[in-house]
C-alpha positions as CSV (number, residue, x, y, z in Angstrom):
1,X,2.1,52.0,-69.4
2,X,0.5,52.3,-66.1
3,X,2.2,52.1,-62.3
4,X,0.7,50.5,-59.5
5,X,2.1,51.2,-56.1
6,X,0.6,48.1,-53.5
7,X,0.9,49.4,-50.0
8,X,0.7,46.2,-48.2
9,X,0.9,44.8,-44.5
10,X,2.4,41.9,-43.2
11,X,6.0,41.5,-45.4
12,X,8.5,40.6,-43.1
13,X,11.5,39.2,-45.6
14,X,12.6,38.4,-49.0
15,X,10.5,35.6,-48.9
16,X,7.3,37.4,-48.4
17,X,8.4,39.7,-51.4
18,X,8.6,36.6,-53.7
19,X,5.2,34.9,-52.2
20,X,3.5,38.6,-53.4
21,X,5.3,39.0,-56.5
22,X,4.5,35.5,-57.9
23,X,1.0,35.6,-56.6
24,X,0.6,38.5,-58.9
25,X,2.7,37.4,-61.7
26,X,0.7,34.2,-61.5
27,X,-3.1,36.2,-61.3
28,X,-2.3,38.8,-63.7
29,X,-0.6,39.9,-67.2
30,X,2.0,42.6,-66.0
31,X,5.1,43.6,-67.5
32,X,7.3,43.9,-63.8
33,X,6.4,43.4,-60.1
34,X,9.2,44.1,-57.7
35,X,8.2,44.2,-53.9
36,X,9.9,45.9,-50.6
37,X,9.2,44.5,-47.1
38,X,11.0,47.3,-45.9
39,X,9.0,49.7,-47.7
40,X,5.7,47.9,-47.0
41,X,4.9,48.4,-50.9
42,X,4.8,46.7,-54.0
43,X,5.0,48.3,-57.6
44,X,3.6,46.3,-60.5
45,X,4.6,47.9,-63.8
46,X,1.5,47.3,-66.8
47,X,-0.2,47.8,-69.8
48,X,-3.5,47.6,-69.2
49,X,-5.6,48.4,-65.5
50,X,-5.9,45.8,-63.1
51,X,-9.1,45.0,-61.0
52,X,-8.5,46.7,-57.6
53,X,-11.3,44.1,-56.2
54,X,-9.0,41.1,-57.7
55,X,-5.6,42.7,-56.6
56,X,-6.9,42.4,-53.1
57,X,-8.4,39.1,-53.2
58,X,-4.9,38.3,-54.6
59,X,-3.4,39.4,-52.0
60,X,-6.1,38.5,-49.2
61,X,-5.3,34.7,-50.5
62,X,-1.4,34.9,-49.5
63,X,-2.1,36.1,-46.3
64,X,-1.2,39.9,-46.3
65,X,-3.7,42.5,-45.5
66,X,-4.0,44.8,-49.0
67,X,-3.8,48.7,-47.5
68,X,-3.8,50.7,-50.6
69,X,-3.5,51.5,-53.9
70,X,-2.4,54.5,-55.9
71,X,-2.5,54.2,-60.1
72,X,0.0,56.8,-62.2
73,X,0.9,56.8,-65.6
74,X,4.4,55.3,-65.9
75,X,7.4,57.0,-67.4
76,X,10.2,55.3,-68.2
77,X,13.4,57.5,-66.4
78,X,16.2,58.4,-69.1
79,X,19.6,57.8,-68.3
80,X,22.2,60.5,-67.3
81,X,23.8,60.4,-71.4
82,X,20.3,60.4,-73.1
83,X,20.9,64.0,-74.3
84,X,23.6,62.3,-76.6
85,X,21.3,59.7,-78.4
86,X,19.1,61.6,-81.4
């Protein structure tokens, strides 16, 4: 599982976060997208790589300006009893 971290310009509100996260839901196979306007970032949670030249065409197309984008391998954080499950 891979994580992408979207820095992006031009989110103002929930609304914007939605427009980004369904334009990438919509473009690409991807297990989560959840976006921040406050944050300026989106993080889209996957499988398999994405195209960075799609992911900013993407996001060109909704009307936000594509800034950056990091890639790390994703681990999924274990909860504060974990140490009790064997």
């Amino acid at each position: 599982m891979q994580q992408i971290t979207l820095k992006i310009d031009g989110m103002m509100c929930g609304m914007c976060e939605s427009h980004i996260n369904e334009s990438i839901r919509n473009n690409f196979s991807v297990k989560k997208v959840t976006s921040s306007h406050t944050k300026g970032e989106t993080v889209i949670l996957t499988e398999n790589d994405l195209d960075e030249a799609k992911l900013k065409e993407t996001i060109d197309k909704t009307g936000y300006k594509l800034l950056s984008v990091s890639k790390a391998p994703y681990e999924k954080k274990k909860g504060f009893f974990s140490f009790l499950k064997k």
